[in-house]
N, C-alpha and C positions, 0 to 999 in steps of 0.2 A: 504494500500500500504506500503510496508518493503523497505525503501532507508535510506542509511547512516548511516544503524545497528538498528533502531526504525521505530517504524508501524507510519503513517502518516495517517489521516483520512482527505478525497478532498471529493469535490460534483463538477459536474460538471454542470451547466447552460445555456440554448440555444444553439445558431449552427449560426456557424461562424468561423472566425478566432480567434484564442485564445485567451484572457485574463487573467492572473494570478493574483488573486489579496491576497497579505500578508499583516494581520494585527497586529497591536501593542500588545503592552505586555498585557496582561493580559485580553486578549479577542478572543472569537474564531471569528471563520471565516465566520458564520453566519452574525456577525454583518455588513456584508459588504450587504447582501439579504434584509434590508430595505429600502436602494434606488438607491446602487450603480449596483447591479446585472441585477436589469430589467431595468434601463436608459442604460446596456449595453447591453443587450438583445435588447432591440427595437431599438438598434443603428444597430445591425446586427452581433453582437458578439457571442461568448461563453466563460464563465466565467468558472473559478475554483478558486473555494475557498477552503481555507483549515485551520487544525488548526498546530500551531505552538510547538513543543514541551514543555511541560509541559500543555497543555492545554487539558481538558478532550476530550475525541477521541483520540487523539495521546498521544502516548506513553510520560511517563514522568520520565526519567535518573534521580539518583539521585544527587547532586552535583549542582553546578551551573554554568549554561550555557554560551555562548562566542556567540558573533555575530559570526564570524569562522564558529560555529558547525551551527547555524540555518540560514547561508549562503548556507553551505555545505546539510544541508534538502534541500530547496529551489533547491538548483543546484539539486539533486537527485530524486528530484519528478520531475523536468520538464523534465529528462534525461530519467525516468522511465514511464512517459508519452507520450515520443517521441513530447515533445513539440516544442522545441528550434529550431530557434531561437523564442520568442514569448514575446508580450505586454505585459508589468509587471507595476502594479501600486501597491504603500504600503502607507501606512500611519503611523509616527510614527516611533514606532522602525520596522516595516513593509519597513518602507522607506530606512531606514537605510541597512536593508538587501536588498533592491534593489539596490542601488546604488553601494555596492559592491558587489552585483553578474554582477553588468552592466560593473565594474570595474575589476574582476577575470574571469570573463566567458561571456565575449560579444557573445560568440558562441552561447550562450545560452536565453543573453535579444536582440530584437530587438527594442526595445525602451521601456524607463520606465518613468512613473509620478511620482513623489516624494512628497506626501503632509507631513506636517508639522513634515520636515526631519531638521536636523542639521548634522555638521562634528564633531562638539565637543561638551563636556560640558563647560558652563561658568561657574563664581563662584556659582551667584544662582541656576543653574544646579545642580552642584557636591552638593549645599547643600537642597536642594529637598531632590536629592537621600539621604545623609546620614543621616537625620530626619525619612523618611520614613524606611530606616532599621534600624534605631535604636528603631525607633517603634515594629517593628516587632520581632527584638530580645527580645525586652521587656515583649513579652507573655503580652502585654494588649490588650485585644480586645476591639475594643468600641464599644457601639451601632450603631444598623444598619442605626437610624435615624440620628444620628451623621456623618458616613461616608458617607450615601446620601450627608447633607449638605453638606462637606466636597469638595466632587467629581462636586459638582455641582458648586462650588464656585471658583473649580480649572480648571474644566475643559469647562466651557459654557462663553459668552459674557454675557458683560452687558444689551447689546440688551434681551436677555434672561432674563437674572436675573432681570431685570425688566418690565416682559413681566411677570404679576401674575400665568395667565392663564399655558404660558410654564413651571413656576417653580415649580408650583405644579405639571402638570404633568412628570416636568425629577426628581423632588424630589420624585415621588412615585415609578418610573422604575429605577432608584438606591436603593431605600429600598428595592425591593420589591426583587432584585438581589443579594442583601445581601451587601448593600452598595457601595464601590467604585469599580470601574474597577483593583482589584487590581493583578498586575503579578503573575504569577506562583511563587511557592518560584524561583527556580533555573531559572526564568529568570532576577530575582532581578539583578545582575549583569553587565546584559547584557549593558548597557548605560555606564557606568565604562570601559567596554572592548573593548570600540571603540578608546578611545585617540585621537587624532587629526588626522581628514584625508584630510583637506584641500590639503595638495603638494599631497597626495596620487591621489586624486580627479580628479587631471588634467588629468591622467590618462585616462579618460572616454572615450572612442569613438562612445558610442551607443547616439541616439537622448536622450534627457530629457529634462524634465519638471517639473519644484517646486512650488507647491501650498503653500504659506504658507497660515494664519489667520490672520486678524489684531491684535487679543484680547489673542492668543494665550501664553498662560504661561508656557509654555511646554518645547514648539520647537517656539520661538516667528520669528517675520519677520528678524530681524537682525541676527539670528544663522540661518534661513532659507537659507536668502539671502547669504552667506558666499557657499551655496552648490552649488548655481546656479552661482555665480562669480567664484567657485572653479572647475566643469566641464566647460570644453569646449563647445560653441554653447547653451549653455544648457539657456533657459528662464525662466522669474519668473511670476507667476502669484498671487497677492495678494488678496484677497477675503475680506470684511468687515464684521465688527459686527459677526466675530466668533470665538468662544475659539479653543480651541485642538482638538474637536469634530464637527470642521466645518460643516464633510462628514454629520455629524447629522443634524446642526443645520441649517445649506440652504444646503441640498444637490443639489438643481437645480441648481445653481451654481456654485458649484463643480464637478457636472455630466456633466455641458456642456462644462470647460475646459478639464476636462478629453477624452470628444469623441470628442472635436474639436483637440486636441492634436493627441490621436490614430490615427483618419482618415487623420490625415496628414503624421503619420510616422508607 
């Protein structure tokens, strides 16, 4: 599909009313078809996933990308799909671009879930991000079994990490994918391009909903929480014993605020 100058690569899943679902940085849109696609299927949905610019399938601009531009995808695939108005849930920087498409183009979300979304960076935010690209400028690569640990230590609870059984298994599906979940280059950016959107936020008028994680180092409960105090009506739902990748590590409880949330709005 050709929206907003670059080809976008969607699948679409089951039969129902729509579901859009956008994932975070550095992952395609599959990742959503290991538990969230069929808990919405059997809810009576239809999914579409998709991958995010810079992400293999969809085309990848060179430069580096702006929440704005992969707003403006998002708004062009549901326009070019004759979706809108339609349920949007993201996770991530996924989240991020939902809440302002919900916030620029309500025509186009009728309600969105926002899991482990923020308005801004904090300090330890902004300094994540600039460790991580100064890594990357560095031209060192590390080993694969380094960036598993890495990924797995950043991104899962404790519950996990001391759960044997789980760590060897999430340490061998980050090896084995070539270590961490890590962004497109030119979506490297994109968390920098957001700035504060709190007063922006009020703005909101579509329904929402914010998952955060307890354990979450990411997008933690207090930068979560700041999105749900910051839209309108908007409620918080906190989930336990999980890192960034809650949607992974209990998705059954992640799937049932998500279709308890949709079937009400």
């Amino acid at each position: 599909m050709n929206t907003n100058g670059i080809r976008i690569a969607y699948e679409r899943q089951g039969r129902g009313e729509p579901v859009l679902l956008i994932m975070g940085s550095g992952a395609a849109g599959r990742a959503w078809t290991m538990h969230q696609t069929p808990a919405l299927n059997a809810a009576g949905y239809e999914t579409i996933t998709f991958d995010n610019r810079g992400i293999a399938g969809s085309d990848a601009p060179p430069g580096m990308y702006t929440l704005d531009e992969l707003v403006a995808d998002t708004a062009g695939l549901l326009e070019a799909l004759g979706l809108g108005p339609c349920r949007v849930v993201g996770t991530s920087m996924g989240a991020m671009i939902a809440q302002e498409l919900a916030l620029g183009r309500p025509d186009l979300v009728r309600s969105a879930v926002l899991i482990s979304t923020r308005a801004r960076s904090d300090a330890l935010r902004r300094a994540q991000s600039a460790a991580d690209r100064a890594l990357r400028e560095s031209g060192l690569t590390l080993p694969a079994s380094y960036e598993a640990l890495r990924t797995v230590l950043e991104m899962m609870s404790p519950a996990t990490l001391n759960d044997e059984a789980a760590v060897r298994t999430w340490l061998e599906i980050f090896e084995l994918s070539g270590g961490s979940a890590k962004a497109a280059a030119g979506q490297d950016g994109v968390s920098e391009s957001l700035g504060d959107r709190r007063d922006a936020l009020q703005g909101v008028t579509v329904p929402c909903r914010v998952i955060s994680f307890s354990d979450d180092l990411i997008c933690p409960p207090h930068l979560a929480g700041e999105v749900a105090d910051a839209i309108p009506g908007c409620d918080l739902v906190e989930i336990s014993q999980c890192g960034h990748l809650g949607y992974l590590e209990r998705p059954d409880a992640v799937n049932a605020a998500i279709v308890e949330f949709l079937d009400k709005y």
